[in-house]
SETI-645649 format. One record per residue: x negated, y, z of N, C-alpha, C in turn; residue in three letters; residue number from 0. Coordinates in Angstrom, 3 decimals, padded with zeros to 6 digits, m for minus. Atoms other than C-alpha are relative to their C-alpha. Layout:
<sites>
       n_xx       n_yy       n_zz      ca_xx      ca_yy      ca_zz       c_xx       c_yy       c_zz   code   pos
          X          Y          Z          X          Y          Z          X          Y          Z    ala   NUM
...
</sites>
This chain:
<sites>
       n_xx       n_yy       n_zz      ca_xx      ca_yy      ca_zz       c_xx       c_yy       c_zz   code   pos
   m000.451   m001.335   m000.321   m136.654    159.634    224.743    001.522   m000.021    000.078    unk     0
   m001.791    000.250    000.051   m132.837    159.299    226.030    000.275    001.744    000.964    unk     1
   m000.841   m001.154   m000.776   m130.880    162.676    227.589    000.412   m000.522    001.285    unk     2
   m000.799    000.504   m001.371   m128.979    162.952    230.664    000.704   m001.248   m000.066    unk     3
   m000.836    000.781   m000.200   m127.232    159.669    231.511   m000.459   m000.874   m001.181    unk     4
    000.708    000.962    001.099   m128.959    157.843    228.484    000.547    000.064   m001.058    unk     5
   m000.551   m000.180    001.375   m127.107    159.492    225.943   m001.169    000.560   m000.823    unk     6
    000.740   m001.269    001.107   m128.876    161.008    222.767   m000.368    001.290    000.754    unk     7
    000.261   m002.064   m000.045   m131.030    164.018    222.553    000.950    000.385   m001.034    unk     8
    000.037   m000.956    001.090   m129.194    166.693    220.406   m000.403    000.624   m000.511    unk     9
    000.837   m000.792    000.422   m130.842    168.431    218.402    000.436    001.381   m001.392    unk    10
   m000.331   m001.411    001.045   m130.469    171.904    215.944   m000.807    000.624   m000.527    unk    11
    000.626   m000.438    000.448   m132.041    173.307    213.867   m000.039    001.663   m000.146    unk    12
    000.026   m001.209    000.073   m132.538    177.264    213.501   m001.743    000.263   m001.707    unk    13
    000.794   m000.190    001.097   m134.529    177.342    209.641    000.071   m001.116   m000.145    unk    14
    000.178    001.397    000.378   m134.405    174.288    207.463   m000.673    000.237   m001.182    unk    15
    000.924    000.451    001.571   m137.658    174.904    204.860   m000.094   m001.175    000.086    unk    16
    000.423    000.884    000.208   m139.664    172.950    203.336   m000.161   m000.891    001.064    unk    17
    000.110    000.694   m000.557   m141.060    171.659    206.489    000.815   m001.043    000.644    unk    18
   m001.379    000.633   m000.545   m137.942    170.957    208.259    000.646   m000.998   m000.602    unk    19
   m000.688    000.970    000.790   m136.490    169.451    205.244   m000.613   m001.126   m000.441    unk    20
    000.713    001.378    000.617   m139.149    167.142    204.242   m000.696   m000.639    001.173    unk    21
    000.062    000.945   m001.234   m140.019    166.008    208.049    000.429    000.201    001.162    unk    22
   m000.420   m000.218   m000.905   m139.077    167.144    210.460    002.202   m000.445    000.262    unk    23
   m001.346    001.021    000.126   m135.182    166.171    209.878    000.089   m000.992   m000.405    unk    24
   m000.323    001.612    000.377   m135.491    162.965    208.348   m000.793   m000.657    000.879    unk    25
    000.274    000.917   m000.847   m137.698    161.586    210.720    000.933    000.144    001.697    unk    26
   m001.334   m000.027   m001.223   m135.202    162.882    213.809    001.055   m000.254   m000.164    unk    27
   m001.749    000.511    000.403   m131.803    161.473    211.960   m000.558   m000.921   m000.078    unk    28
    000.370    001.039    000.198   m133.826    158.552    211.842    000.024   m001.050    001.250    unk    29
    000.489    000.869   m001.538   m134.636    157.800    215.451    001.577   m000.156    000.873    unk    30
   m000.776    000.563   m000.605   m131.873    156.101    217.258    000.303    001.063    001.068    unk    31
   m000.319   m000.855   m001.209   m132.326    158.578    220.418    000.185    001.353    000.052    unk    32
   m000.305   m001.649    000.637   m131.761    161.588    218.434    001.294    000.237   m000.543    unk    33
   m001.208   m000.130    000.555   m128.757    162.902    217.232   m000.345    001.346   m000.722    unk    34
    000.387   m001.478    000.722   m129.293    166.208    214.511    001.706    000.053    000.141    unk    35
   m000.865   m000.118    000.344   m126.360    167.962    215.168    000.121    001.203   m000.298    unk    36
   m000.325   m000.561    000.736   m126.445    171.368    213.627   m001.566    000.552   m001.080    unk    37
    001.099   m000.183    000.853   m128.559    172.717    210.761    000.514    001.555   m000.207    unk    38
   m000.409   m001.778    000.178   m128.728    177.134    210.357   m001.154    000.326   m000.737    unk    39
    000.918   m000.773    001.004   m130.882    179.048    207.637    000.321    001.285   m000.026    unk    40
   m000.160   m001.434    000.550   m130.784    182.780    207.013    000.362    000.107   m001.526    unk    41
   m000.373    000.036    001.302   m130.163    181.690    203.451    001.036   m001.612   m000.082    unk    42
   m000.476    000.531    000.234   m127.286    179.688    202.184   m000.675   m001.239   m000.853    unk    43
</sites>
């Protein structure tokens, strides 16, 4: 999975529960063709 021109996907998050936090982000900061670049919650 590469982006335009064969750079990284970016990716953001909008809610980081449980789910998010226990798979969904560590297996996408994991993968080479991903890049996580912001993380947002309604709670600090």
């Amino acid at each position: 999975m590469r982006g335009i021109q064969g750079r990284p996907v970016r990716v953001g998050f909008y809610g980081t529960g449980n789910i998010a936090r226990n798979t969904h982000i560590p297996i996408l900061s994991g993968m080479d063709e991903v890049d996580v670049v912001a993380l947002r919650d309604v709670n600090e």
